[in-house]
Every structure is written in structure tokens, then in C-alpha cells.
N, C-alpha and C positions, 0 to 999 in steps of 0.2 A: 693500391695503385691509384692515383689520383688521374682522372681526365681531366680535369681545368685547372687550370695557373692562376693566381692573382687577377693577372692583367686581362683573362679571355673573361673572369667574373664580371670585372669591372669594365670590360667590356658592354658585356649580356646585360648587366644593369642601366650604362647607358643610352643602349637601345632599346630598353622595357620604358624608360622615362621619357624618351624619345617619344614612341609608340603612344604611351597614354596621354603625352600632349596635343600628340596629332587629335587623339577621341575626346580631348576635351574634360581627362581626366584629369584631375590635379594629386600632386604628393600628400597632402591632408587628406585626398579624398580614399586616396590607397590606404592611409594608415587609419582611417573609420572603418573601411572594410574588413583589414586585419583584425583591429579590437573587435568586430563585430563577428569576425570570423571566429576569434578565439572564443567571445562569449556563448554562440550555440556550440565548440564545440566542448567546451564546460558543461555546457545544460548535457549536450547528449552523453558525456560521461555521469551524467545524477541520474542518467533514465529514462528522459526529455528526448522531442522530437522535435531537432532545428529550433523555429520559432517558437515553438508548444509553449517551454519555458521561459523565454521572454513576457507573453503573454498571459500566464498564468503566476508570474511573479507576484503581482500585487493581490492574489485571491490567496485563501484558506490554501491553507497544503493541506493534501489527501495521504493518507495513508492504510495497508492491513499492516495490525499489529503481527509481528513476524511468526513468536511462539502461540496464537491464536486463529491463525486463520484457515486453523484445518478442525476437523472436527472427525473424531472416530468413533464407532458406538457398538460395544461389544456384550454381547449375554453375559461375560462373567466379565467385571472390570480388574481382576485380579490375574483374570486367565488371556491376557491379550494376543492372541493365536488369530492368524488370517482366518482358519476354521471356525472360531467363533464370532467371527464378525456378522454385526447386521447392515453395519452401512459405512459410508462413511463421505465426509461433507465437506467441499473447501470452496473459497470464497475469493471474488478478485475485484478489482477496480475494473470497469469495461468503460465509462467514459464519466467525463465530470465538465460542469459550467459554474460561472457563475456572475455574478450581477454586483455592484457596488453602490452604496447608496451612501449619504452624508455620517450614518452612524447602523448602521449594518450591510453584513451579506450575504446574500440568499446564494446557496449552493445547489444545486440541481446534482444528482448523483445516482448514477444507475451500477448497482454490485452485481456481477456475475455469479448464482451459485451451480456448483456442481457437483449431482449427487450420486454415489457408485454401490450398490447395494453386494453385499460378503454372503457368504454362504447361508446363514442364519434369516437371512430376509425375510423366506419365505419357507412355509412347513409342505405346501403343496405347487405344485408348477402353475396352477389356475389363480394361484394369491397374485393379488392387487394393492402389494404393500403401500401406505402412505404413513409418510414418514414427517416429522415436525422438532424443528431443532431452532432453539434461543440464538440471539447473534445482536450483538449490539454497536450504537453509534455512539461515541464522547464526543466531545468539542473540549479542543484545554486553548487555557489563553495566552499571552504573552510568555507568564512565566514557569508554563508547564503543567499548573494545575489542572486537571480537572474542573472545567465550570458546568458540565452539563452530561450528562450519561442517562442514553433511557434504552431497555432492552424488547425487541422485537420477536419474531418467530418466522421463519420460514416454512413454507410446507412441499411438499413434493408427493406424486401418487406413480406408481409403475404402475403400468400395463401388464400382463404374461407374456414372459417372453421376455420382454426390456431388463437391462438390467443400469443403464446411465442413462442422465438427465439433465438438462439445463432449467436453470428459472432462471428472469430477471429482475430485482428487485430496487425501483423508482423512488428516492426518497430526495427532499427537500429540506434542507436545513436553511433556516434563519436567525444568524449568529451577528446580538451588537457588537459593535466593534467602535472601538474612538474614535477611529477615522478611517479614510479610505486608506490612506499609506500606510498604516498598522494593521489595514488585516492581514496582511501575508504570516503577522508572529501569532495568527492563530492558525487550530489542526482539526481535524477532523479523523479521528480515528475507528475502524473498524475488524471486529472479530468477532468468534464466536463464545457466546459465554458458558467455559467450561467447567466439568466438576474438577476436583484436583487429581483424579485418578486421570483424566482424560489430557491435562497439561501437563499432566507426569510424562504420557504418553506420546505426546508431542515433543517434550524437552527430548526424549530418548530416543525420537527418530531423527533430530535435528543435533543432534552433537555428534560428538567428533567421532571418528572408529576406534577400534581394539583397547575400548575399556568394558566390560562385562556390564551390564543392566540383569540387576535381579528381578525374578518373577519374567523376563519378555525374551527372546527368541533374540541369537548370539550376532544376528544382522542389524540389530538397535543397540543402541550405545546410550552411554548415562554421564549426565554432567551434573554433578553435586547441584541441587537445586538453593538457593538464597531463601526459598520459602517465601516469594513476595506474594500480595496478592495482585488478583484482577488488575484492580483500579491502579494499584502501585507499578507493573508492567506496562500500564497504558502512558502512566505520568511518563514513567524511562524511556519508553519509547518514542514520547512526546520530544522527550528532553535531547535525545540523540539528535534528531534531526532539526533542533534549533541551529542556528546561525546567527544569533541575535544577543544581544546581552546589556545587561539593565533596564528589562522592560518589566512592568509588574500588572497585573492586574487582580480587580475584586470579584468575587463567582457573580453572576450574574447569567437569567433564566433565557434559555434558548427553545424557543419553539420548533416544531419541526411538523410539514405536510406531508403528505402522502400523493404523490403527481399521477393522478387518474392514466 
């Protein structure tokens, strides 16, 4: 059933134009609001918040690498049974800044970890597990490479009694870049650096249902792996969420602080 005719539209639009001439609005000035409207509501379909993405256009894009940003740690890495687990680790983006300079930019980046300890944690209720697991940053450039990768450690300690945890983990990168308007075609990536037994284990909780995974319990699922590695996940990953194309760049050394 239709409620408006033609004529009661073009009615309602004549006194919408009406109305904004009185405010001193203009028809240019509606149709910037629209593109502007459409463009945060783009950003908010990428993940973005309103303005977030406007304003973080021109900086590094952040990202966790999707099949690394969990981390599991079992007594037997063959036997991956909830019953044998000792812990297990994932990691998130909690806030990001950053700064532009004529030929670099300083990222300010703070990762959320959170650590959940499995049955194996502890042999007595008085244990005071502390636990330490690898996790690394990349920087790729324009064209997806890899230009910089250095690997770090998290630690974490339970109390008795506790069995989850937060840390916050403050880190600073300073990535050159050609200019200010080309840093957005660089990345920033982070994950944890796994064995293969452990990304096996992630591929198998992250695929699809009702295919069997040998060796792991009928609620994990298995997706033929490509067999890439680390570095070669972080390129793809990289390479997914380009938007750009024909840009190239040479490796070149990225420092990185530690923000007290």
C-alpha cells in the first residue's frame, strides 16, 4: 500500500527546501551533508566510529591478524582436549594514535591481552601460575611487503583463586613513510607468534562446521590448510585490506619505543 502519491512527495520536498531556506540552509549545503552522511556511514560499515574514520584516514591502518590473534597452550599439542589445556591468550586492539611528520609516523598503540587459564594451569589450588607467551608487530608498506617485524613477550601472573586477566601492552612505532598522504598505504599488524601445532589449532576453531578435524574434538572443524607461513599470513592479510593500487615501496628499518 502506498501512503504518498507523486504530488504529496513533491509536495514534502517543497517545503523541506522551503524550511532550509528560511535556516539559511542551501541545496549544496544538503547535498555535503548527504555525501558526508554517506561517507561515516561507509566508515561505520568497515568498523569505524562516525568520525573515527575520517580522521584516521591519513594514518597507518591497524590491524590483528585474524588466524593469529588467539593463542592456545596445551600439555600435549597433539591431544588438544579443554582437559588438557593450560591456558589460553587473545589479543585486541583497545586504542591507537597517531602523529605525522614530513617523512614519518609515530603510532602510539595500546593491545588489550587477555589471559584465561584451562585445567592444567595449576597442579595445586595455592599455584601462582605465571605465564609468558611471544606476540609480534609488522609494519608492511605500500605494497604489502613486510618491511619490519620484531617479536615481543607478554607475561602475566595469577593469584589463587583467579583464574582471568587483563594486561595492557603500550607500544610505539615509528614507521618512514614518503609523505604524509601515503601513510594510510601502510599497516601495522599484530598476532601471536605461533608453533604450527598451535595455528593448526586456530585454523580448526575458525572454519566452517561439519567437516571432521583429525586428532581435535567433533565441535572444531578443519579447512585444508595452504601451508603458509607466519610472515606469508601477515603479507595476505596485509594485502586484503589494501584499497590502493600501484604503489610500491623498498624495506626500510622501523624503530619502535616502548611508552613508559
Amino acid at each position: 500500500m502506498r501512503f504518498f502519491s507523486r504530488s504529496v512527495r513533491l509536495s514534502a520536498c517543497l517545503l523541506c527546501l522551503a524550511l532550509l531556506s528560511a535556516c539559511g540552509e542551501t541545496v549544496d549545503g544538503v547535498v555535503d551533508d548527504m555525501n558526508r552522511g554517506i561517507e561515516l556511514g561507509r566508515a561505520e560499515a568497515r568498523g569505524y566510529k562516525g568520525s573515527e574514520r575520517l580522521l584516521a584516514t591519513p594514518c597507518p591502518q591497524i590491524q590483528i591478524v585474524k588466524d593469529l590473534g588467539s593463542l592456545s597452550d596445551f600439555t600435549d599439542d597433539q591431544r588438544t582436549f579443554y582437559e588438557n589445556m593450560i591456558a589460553q591468550m587473545d589479543i585486541k586492539k583497545r586504542q591507537s594514535s597517531c602523529e605525522l611528520a614530513t617523512s614519518s609516523a609515530t603510532v602510539d598503540l595500546a593491545l588489550l591481552f587477555t589471559g584465561t587459564l584451562g585445567p592444567k594451569a595449576r597442579q595445586q589450588k595455592s599455584d601462582k601460575p605465571f605465564l609468558t607467551y611471544p606476540f609480534f608487530v609488522a609494519v608492511t608498506g605500500p605494497n604489502g611487503k613486510i618491511m619490519a617485524k620484531e617479536i615481543f613477550a607478554v607475561s602475566m601472573s595469577f593469584e589463587p583463586g583467579q583464574t582471568t586477566r587483563t594486561h595492557t601492552e603500550y607500544l610505539r612505532q615509528i614507521i618512514p613513510v614518503r609523505s604524509k598522504e601515503t601513510a594510510f598505504q601502510y599497516q601495522v599488524l599484530v598476532g601471536f607468534q605461533l608453533s604450527p601445532e598451535q595455528l593448526a589449532y586456530n585454523r580448526a576453531a575458525l572454519a566452517p562446521k561439519d567437516v571432521p578435524v583429525p586428532g581435535h574434538k567433533p565441535q572444531f572443524t578443519y579447512v585444508p590448510a595452504d601451508q603458509m607461513t607466519e610472515d606469508q599470513m601477515i603479507e595476505k592479510s596485509a594485502a586484503q585490506n589494501m584499497d590502493w593500487s600501484g604503489a610500491s615501496a623498498a624495506p626500510i628499518p622501523v624503530t619502535r619505543e616502548i611508552i613508559p
